[in-house]
C-alpha positions as CSV (number, residue, x, y, z in Angstrom):
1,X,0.0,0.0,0.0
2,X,1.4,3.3,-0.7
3,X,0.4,5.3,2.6
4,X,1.2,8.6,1.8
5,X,-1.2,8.5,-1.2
6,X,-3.8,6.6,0.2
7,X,-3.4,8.9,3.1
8,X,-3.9,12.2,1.5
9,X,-6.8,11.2,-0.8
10,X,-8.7,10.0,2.2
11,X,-8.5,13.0,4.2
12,X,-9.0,15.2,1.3
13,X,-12.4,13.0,1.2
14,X,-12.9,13.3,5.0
15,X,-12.5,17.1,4.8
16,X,-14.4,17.8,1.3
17,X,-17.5,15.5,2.5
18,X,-17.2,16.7,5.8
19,X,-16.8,12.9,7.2
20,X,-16.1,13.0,11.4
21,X,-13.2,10.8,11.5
22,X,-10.5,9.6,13.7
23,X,-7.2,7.4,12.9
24,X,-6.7,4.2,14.7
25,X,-4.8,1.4,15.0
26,X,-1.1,0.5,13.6
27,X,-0.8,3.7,11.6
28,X,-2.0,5.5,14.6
29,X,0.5,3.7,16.8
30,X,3.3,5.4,14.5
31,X,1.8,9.0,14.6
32,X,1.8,8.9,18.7
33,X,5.3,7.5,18.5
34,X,4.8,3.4,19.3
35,X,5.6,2.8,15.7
36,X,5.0,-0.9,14.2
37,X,4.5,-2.5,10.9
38,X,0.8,-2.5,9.5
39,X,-0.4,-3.9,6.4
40,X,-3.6,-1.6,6.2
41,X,-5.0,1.7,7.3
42,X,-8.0,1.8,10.2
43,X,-10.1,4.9,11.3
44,X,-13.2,5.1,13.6
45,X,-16.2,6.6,12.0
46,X,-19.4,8.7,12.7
47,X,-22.2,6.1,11.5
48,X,-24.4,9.1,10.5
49,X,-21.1,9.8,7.9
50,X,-21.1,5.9,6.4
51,X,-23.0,6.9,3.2
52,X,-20.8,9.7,2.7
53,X,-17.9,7.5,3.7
54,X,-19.3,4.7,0.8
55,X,-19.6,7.2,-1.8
56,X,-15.3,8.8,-0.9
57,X,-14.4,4.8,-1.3
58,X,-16.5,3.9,-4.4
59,X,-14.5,6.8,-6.1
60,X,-11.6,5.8,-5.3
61,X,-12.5,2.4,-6.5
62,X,-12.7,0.7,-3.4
63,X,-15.1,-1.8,-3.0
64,X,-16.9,-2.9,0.2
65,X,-15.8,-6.2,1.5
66,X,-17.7,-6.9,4.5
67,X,-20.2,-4.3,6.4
68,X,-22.0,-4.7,9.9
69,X,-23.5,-1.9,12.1
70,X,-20.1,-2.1,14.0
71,X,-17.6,-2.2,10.8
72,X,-16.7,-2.0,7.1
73,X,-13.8,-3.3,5.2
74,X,-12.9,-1.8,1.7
75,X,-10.5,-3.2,-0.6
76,X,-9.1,-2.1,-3.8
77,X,-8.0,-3.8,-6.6
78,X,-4.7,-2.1,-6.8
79,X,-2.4,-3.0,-4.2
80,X,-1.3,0.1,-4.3
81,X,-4.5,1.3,-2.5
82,X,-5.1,-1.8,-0.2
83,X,-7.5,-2.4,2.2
84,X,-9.3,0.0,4.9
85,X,-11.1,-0.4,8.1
86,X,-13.8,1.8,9.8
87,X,-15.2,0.9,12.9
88,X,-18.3,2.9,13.4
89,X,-19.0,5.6,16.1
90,X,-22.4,5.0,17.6
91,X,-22.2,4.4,20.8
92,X,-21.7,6.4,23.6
93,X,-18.4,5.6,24.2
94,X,-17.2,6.2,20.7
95,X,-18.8,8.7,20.1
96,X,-16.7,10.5,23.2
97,X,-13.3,8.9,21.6
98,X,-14.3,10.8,18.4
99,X,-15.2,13.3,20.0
100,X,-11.7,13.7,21.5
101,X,-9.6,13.1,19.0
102,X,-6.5,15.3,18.6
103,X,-5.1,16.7,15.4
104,X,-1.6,15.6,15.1
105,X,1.0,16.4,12.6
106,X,1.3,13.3,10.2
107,X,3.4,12.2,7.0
108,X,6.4,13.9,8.0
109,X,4.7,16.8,9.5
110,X,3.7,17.6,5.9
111,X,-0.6,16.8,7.2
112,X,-2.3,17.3,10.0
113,X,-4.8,14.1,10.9
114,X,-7.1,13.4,13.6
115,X,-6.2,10.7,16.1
116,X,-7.7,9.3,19.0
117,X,-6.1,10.0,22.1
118,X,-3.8,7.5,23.5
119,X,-6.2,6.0,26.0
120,X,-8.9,5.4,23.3
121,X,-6.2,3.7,21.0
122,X,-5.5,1.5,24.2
123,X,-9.9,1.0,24.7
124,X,-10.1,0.0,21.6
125,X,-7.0,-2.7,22.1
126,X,-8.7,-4.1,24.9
127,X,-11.4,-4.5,23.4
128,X,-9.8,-6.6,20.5
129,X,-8.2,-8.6,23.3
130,X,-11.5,-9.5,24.7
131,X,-13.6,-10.3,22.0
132,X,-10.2,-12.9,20.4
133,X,-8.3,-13.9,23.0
134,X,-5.4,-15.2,20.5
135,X,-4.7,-11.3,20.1
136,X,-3.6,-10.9,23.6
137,X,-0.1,-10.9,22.5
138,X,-0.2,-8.1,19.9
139,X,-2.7,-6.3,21.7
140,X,-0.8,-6.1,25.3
141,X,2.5,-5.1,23.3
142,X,0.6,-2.4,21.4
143,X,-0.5,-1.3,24.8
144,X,2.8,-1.4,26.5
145,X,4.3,0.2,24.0
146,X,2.2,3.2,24.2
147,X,2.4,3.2,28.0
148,X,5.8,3.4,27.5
149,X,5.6,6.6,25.4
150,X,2.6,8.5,27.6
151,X,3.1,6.9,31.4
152,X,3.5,10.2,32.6
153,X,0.3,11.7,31.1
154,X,-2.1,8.6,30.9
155,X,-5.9,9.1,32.0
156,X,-5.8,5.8,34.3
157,X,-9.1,6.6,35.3
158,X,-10.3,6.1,31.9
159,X,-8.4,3.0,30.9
160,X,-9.6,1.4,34.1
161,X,-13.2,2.0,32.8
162,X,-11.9,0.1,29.5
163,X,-10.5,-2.6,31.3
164,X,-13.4,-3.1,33.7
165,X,-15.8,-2.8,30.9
166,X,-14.2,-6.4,29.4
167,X,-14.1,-8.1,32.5
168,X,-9.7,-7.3,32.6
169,X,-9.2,-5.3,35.7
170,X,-6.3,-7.4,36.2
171,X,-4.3,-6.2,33.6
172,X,-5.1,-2.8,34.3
173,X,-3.9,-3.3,38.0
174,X,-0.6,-4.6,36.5
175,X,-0.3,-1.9,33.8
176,X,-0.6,0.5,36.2
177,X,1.7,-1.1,38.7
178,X,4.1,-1.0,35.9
179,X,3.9,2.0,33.6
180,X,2.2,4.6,36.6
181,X,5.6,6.4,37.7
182,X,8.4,7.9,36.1
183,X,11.9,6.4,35.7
């Protein structure tokens, strides 16, 4: 996938169709400084923006894959475009992780994007953790590695909330055991 172009013609699209978005996932990772290698681009969504969204992707000749009321998967043709993610904002509490989202200079500080927070990036990790178990591993290094980066300023009141919310206080008491002091 070529990133930067991808990249730019999706947030022209955003901006142009006025689509409320938010970057997530391995991508986002990078752009709050825990980079690691991803195959694909993922962003969270407003649902009341999905038909807008559909009509950005069918012009850049993307074609839906797979669509629930929680996700959609687009692919293209060229490998040079790949595949993208959204993961729709319904919900209370993403529509508050959208709602946050930070802009943050991106592509070599050539683009600014909007990312969710740190904390919301880990929420949505747990989350993956909980519903497939077999991610724990990725997930909890994902995590760590953004603890790593942000211990000092971390909402640990929030990610408790995240943790609790799939049954993982554990971990949280852990983390926070862990990554809640400075070095």
């Amino acid at each position: 996938m070529d990133f930067e172009r991808v990249f730019k013609s999706l947030l022209e699209g955003f901006d142009q169709r006025r689509i409320r978005y938010a970057l997530m996932g391995g991508f986002a990772l990078g752009a709050l400084g825990a980079p690691r290698a991803t195959m694909d681009l993922d962003f969270l969504v407003h649902r009341d923006d999905l038909e807008a969204l559909h009509a950005l992707m069918s012009s850049l000749g993307y074609a839906r894959r797979f669509h629930t009321e929680n996700v959609s998967q687009y692919a293209n043709p060229d490998d040079a475009w790949g595949g993208v993610d959204f993961v729709h904002a319904f919900r209370t509490v993403s529509l508050a992780m959208l709602d946050r989202a930070m802009e943050k200079p991106i592509l070599g500080r050539s683009r600014l994007a909007r990312l969710l927070q740190p904390e919301d990036v880990i929420g949505l990790k747990v989350q993956a953790m909980a519903n497939d178990p077999a991610r724990r591993r990725k997930e909890m290094a994902d995590i760590e590695a953004l603890m790593d980066v942000y211990r000092t300023e971390m909402d640990w009141a929030r990610l408790a909330e995240f943790f609790e919310l799939f049954g993982l206080s554990g971990e949280w008491h852990a983390l926070r055991e862990r990554f809640d002091r400075v070095d």
